[in-house]
C-alpha positions in Angstrom: 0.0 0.0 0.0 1.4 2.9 -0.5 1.9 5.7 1.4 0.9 9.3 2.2 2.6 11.7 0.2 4.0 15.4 1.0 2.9 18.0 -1.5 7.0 19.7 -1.4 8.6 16.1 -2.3 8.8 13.3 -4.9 7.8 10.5 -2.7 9.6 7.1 -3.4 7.5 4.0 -3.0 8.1 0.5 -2.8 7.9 -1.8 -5.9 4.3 -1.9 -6.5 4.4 -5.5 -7.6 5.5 -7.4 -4.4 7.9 -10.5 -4.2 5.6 -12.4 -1.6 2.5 -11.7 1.0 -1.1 -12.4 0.2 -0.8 -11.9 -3.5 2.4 -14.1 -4.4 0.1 -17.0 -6.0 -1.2 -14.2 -8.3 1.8 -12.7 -9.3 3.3 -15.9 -10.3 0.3 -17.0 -12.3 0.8 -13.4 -13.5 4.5 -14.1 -14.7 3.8 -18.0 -16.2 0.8 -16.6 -17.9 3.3 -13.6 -19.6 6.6 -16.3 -20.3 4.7 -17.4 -22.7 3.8 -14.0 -24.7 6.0 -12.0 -23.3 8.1 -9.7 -26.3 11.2 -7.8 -25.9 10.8 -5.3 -28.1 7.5 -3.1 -28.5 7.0 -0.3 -31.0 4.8 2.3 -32.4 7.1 2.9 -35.5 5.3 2.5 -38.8 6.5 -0.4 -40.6 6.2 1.0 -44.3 7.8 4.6 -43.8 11.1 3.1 -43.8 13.4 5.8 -43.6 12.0 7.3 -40.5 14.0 7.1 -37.2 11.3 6.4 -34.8 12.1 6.1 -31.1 11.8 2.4 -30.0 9.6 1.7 -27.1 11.5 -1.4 -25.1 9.0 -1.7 -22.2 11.3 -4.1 -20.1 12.3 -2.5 -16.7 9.7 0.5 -15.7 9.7 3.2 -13.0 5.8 4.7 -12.8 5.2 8.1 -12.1 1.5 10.1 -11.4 0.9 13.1 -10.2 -2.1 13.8 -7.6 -4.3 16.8 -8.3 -7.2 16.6 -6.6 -9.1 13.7 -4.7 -8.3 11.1 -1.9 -4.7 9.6 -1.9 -6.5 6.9 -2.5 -7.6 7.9 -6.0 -4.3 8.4 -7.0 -2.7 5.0 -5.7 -5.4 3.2 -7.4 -4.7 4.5 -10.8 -1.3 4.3 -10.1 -1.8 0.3 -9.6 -3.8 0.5 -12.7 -1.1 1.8 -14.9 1.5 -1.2 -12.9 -1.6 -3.8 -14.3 -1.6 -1.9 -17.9 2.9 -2.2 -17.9 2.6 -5.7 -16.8 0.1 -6.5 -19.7 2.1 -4.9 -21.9 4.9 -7.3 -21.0 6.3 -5.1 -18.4 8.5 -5.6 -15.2 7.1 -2.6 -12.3 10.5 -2.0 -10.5 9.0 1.9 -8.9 6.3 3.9 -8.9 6.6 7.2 -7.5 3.5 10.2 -7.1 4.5 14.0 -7.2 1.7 16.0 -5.0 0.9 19.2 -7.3 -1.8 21.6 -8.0 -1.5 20.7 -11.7 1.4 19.1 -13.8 4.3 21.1 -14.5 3.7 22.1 -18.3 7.4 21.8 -18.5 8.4 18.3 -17.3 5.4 17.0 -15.5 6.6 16.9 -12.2 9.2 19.5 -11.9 12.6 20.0 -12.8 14.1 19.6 -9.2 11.6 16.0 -9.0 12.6 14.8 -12.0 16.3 15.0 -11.4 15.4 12.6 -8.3 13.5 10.6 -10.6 16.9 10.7 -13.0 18.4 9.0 -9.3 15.5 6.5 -8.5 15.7 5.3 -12.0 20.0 5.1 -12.1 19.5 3.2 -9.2 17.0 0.9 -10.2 18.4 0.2 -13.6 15.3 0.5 -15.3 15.2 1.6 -19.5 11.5 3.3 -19.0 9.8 5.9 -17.8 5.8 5.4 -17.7 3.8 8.8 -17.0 0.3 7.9 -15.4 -1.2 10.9 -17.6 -1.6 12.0 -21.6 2.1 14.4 -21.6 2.1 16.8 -24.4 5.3 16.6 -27.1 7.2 19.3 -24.7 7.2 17.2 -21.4 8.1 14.4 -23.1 10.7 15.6 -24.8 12.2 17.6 -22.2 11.6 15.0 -18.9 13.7 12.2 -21.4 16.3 15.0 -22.0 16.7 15.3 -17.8 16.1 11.5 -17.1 18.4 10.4 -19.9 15.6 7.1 -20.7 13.1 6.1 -23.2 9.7 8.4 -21.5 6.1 7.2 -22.4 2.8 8.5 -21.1 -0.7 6.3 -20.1 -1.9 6.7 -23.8 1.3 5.3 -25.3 1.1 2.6 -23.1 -2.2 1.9 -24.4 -2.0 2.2 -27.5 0.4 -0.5 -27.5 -1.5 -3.1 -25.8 -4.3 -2.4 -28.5 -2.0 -3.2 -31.0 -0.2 -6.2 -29.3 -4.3 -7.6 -29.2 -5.7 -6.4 -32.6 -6.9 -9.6 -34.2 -8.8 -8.7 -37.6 -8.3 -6.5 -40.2 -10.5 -3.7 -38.7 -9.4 -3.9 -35.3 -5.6 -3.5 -37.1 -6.7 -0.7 -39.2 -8.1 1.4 -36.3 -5.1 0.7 -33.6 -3.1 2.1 -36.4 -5.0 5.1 -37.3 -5.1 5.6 -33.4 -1.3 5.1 -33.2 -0.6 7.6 -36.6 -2.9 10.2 -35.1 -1.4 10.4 -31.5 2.3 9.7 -32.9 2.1 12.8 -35.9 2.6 15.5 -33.3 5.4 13.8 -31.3 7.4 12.7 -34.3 11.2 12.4 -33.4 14.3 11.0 -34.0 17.0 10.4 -31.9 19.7 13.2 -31.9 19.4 15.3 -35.6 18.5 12.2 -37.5 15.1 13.6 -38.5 16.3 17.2 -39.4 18.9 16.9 -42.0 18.1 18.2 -45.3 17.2 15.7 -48.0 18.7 17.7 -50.8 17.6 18.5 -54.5 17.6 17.0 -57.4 20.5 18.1 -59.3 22.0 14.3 -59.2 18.4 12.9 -60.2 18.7 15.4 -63.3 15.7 17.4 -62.2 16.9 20.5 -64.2 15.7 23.9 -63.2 12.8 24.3 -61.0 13.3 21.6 -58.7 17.0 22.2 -57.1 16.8 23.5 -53.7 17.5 22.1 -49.8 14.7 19.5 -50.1 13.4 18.0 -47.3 14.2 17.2 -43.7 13.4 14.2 -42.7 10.4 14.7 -40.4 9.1 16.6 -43.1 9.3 13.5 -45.4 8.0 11.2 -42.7 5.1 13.8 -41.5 4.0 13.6 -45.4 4.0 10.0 -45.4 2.1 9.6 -42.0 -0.6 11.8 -43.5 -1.3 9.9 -46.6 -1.4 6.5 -44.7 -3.7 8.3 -42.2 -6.1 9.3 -45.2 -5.8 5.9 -46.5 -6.8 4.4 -43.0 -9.6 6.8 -42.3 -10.8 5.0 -46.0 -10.8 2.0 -45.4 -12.4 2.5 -41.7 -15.1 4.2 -43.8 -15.6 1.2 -45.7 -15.5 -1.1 -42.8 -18.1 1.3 -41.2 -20.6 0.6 -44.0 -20.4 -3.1 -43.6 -21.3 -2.7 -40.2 -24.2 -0.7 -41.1 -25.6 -3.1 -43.4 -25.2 -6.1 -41.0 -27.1 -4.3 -38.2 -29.7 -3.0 -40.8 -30.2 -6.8 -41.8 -30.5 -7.5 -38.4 -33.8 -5.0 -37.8 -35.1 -6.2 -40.7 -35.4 -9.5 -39.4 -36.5 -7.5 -35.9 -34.2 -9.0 -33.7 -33.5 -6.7 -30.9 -29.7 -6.0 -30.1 -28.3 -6.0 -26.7 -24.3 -4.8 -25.6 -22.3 -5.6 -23.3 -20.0 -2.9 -22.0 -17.8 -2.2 -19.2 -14.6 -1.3 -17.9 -11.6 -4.0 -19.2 -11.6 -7.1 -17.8 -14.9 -7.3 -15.8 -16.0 -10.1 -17.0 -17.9 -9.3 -20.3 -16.6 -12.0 -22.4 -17.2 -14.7 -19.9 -21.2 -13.1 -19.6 -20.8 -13.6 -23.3 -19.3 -17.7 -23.4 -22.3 -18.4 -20.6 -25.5 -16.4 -22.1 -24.8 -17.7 -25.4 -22.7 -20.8 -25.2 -19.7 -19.3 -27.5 -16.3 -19.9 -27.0 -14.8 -16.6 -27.4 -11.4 -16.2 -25.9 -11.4 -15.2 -21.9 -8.1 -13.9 -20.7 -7.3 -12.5 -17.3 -5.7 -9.8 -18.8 -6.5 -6.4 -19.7 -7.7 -5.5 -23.4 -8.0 -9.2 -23.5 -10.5 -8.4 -26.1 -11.0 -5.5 -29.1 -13.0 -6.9 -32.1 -16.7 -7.1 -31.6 -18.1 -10.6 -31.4 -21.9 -11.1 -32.2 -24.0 -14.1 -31.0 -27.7 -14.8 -31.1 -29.3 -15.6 -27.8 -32.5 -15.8 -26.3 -34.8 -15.4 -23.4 -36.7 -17.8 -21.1 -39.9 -17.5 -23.3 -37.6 -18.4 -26.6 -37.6 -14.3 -27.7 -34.1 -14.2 -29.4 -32.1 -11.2 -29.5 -28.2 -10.4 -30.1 -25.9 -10.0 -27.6 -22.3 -8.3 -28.7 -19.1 -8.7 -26.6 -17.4 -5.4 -27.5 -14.1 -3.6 -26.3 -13.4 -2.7 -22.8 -13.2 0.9 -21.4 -10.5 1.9 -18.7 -9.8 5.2 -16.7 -8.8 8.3 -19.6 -9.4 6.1 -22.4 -7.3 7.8 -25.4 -9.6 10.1 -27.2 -7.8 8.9 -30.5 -9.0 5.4 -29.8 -12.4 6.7 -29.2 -12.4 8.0 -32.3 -11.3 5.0 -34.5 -13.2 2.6 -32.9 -16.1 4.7 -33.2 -17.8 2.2 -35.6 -17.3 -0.3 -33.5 -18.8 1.3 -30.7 -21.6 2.8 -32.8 -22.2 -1.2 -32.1 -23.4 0.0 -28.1 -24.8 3.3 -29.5 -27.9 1.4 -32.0 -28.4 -1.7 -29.4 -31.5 -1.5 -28.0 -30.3 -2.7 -24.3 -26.8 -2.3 -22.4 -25.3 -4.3 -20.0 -22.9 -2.8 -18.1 -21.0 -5.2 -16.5 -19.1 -4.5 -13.6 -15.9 -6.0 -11.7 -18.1 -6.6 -7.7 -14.5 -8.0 -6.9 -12.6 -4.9 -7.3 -11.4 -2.5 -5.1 -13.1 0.3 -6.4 -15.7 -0.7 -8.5 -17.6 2.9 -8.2 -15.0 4.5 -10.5 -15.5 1.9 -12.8 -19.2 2.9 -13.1 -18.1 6.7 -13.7 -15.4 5.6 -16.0 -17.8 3.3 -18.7 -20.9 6.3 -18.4 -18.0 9.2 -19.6 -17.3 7.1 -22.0 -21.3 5.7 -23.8 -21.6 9.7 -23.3 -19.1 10.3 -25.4 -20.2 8.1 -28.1 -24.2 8.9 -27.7 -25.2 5.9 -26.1 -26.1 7.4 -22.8 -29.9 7.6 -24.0 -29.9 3.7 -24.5 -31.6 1.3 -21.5 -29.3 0.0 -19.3 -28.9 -3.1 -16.9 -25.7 -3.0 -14.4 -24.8 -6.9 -14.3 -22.4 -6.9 -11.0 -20.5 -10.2 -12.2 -17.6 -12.0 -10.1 -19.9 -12.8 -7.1 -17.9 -15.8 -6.5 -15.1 -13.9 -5.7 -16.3 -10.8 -4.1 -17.3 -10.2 -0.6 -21.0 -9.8 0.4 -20.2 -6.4 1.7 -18.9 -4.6 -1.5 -22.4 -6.4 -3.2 -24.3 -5.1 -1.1 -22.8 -1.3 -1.8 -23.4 -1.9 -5.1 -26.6 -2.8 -5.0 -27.6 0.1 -2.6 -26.4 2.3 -5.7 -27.1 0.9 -8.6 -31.0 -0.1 -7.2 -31.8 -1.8 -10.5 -28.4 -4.2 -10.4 -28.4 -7.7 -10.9 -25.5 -10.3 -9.1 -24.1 -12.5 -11.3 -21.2 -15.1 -11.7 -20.5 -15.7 -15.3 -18.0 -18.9 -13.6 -20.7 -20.4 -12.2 -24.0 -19.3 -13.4 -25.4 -17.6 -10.6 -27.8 -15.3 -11.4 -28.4 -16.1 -15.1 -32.1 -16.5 -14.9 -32.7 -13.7 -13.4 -30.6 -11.6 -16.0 -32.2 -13.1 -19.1 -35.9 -12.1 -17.5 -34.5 -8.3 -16.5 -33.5 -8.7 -20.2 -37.0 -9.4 -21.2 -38.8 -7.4 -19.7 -36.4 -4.4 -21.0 -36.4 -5.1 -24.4 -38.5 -3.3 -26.7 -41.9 -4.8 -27.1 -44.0 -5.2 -30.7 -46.7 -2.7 -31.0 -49.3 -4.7 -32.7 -51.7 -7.2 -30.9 -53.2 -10.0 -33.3 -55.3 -13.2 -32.5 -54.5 -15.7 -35.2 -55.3 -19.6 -35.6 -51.9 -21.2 -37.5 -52.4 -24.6 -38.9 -50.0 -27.3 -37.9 -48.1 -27.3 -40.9 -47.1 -23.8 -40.8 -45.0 -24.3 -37.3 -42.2 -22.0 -38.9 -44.5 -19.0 -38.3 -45.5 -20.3 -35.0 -41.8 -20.0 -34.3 -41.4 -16.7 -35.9 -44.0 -15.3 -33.1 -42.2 -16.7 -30.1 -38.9 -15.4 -31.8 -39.9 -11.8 -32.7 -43.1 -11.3 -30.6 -44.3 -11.5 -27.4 -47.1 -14.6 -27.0 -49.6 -13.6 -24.8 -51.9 -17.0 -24.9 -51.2 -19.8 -27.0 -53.7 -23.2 -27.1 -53.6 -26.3 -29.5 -56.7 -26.5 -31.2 -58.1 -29.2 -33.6 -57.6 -27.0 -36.3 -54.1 -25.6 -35.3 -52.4 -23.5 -32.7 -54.1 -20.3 -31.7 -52.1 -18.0 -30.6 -52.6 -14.3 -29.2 -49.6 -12.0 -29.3 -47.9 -8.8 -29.9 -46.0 -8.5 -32.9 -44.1 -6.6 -35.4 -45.6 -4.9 -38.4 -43.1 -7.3 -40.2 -45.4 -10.3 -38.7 -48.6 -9.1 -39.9 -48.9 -9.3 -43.2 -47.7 -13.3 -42.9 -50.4 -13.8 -40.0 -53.1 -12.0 -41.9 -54.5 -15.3 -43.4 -54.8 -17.0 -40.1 -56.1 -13.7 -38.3 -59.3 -14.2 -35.9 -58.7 -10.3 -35.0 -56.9 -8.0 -34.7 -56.7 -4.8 -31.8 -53.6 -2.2 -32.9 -51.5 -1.5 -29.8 
């Protein structure tokens, strides 16, 4: 835990990550579970512009740094702890993590220039290669806390970024961690020493003739260019991907299945929710980011309504507005459903942030209007007293364990009774050997009484305006609703 800071001093902490105590058995699942996918070398350089001398993130040995604002101390330890979980998923070894009390961060260096020379001394000490800022720095701070601390300096959004692109599976989860990456790296574009700012020359050796001699380009200026165009070419293909997705949820209303989201901070449990609602086998990591691409899966209620349910990207504390941005197709996915469920972590420290963390972000992307259930999942592992805080806020919440199914019934008729309902109320009698509409009704309506008759099944529900020109034969009456 660590400790109470003074607002006139850089205070040193422990290693966040402890050796041994209650949490050993963690931590060494922890480190087996990253042996195996662990890389040595991470970067946001762009492949194709291959004269470019980008900086090389190696995120091996880290020191953390935050700065506290505002808030409890406890605020700031938790995201602290948060950005140690984000370094460690991103193949990271937490040596220090360090928190400068300020009133803001210095627009300079972030913490200071007296603080960061101590952190030059914490991090000499240490041995570590990396810096992590818990904060979004601005080219300047970077540029000029690197020059004091003499290692590679990378903020909260860097860090990231990164993971996103470590877990990018398809083409369109690729193609928007990229644009992300171009978008945040175009501003902070440098090279190490002058690399970047030598003159390219003119083209008096290429023969270009008069017109064209001159200086030429620097570097960056080449590289900038470059950027841009793959940006454009990106944001067209996104486009493109963003029409698809359109047309798949359009085919889906037509059919007048009603869509239902999961969202929630990362790693809360959303997949899982996902594997035992629908019996998919999508991939469930403890791990942050474990999953970016949407997954779609058709489910349905106790009464045999179906709807979809989509798995889609987790949200986390100061979630990069660039990433916002390029998975905003994606997310548009949460935006059209017609039902949220926010899931939330009951096992967590802090599972209130959490809550304020996921509703800045469906704000963001205009899906604050939608319904919303909060699914407190992990009630296996959390105690009865954090439940029961949750509950008293979140009035509405339902407990669930997605490990071992508690709760699931009660979920799927919250779910029902939220969903949209058809408009229309029709009495029909369907002969036998028409059962396919009789399953249409109990799939996209709501039966209200059904009996087998010697003529057929009659059947009295509320349906779609879709449904009622294929009842209309078979209609006894009709009331509109």
């Amino acid at each position: 835990m660590l400790t109470q800071p003074t607002s006139s001093r850089l205070v040193h902490r422990p290693a966040l990550v402890p050796d041994d105590g209650p949490h050993a058995s963690d931590q060494l699942d922890l480190s087996a579970r990253h042996a195996l996918r662990r890389v040595a070398e991470l970067s946001t350089e762009l492949r194709d512009v291959t004269e470019a001398e980008y900086r090389r993130l190696r995120l091996e040995r880290v020191v953390l740094v935050g700065v506290w604002t505002d808030g409890a101390i406890a605020e700031a330890e938790s995201s602290l702890l948060e950005l140690a979980a984000l370094a460690e998923t991103a193949g990271s070894q937490v040596l220090d993590g360090l928190i400068q009390r300020r009133d803001r961060p210095d627009p300079a260096t972030y913490i200071g220039g007296g603080k960061a020379r101590q952190l030059r001394d914490v991090v000499a000490a240490s041995n570590a290669d990396t810096v992590i800022c818990d904060g979004e720095l601005t080219p300047g701070q970077l540029r000029q806390l690197e020059d004091v601390v003499r290692v590679k300096v990378v903020d909260r959004t860097t860090l990231i970024l990164d993971i996103f692109a470590q877990h990018a599976r398809s083409r369109e989860g690729k193609a928007q961690v990229e644009l992300a990456q171009l978008q945040y790296l175009l501003p902070r574009l440098r090279g190490w020493g002058e690399a970047l700012s030598r003159q390219g020359g003119g083209r008096i050796a290429a023969g270009g003739g008069i017109g064209v001699r001159g200086p030429g380009e620097t570097k960056i200026e080449t590289d900038r260019r470059r950027i841009r165009t793959r940006i454009a070419k990106l944001r067209r293909q996104t486009a493109a991907m963003k029409t698809a997705r359109e047309i798949q949820r359009r085919t889906r209303r037509r059919h007048e299945v009603p869509a239902v989201a999961l969202a929630g901070y990362t790693n809360s449990g959303k997949s899982s929710l996902l594997n035992r609602l629908t019996g998919a086998s999508v991939l469930v990591e403890d791990a942050l980011f474990a999953t970016l691409d949407p997954t779609v899966r058709r489910a349905q209620t106790s009464s045999g309504r179906l709807f979809t349910l989509t798995d889609t990207v987790g949200f986390v504390r100061h979630l990069p507005h660039q990433l916002v941005e390029a998975f905003r197709s994606t997310l548009e996915e949460v935006a059209e459903a017609d039902l949220i469920l926010h899931v939330v972590d009951g096992s967590h420290d802090d599972p209130e942030s959490h809550l304020v963390a996921v509703r800045a972000v469906l704000a963001e992307i205009g899906a604050a209007h939608v319904p919303e259930i909060v699914v407190i999942n992990k009630a296996d592992a959390a105690p009865d007293t954090a439940l029961n805080r949750l509950r008293r806020r979140e009035p509405h919440s339902i407990v669930v364990s997605a490990v071992t199914g508690q709760g699931m019934d009660e979920l799927l008729e919250a779910v029902e009774r939220t969903l949209p309902r058809p408009q229309l109320e029709m009495s029909v009698l369907v002969p036998y050997h028409r059962g396919d509409l009789v399953h249409h009704v109990y799939a996209h309506g709501v039966v209200l009484t059904a009996e087998q008759t010697e003529h057929g099944t009659q059947l009295r529900a509320l349906v779609r305006p879709e449904l009622v020109a294929e009842l209309a034969p078979f209609q006894l009456a009709a009331v509109s609703g």
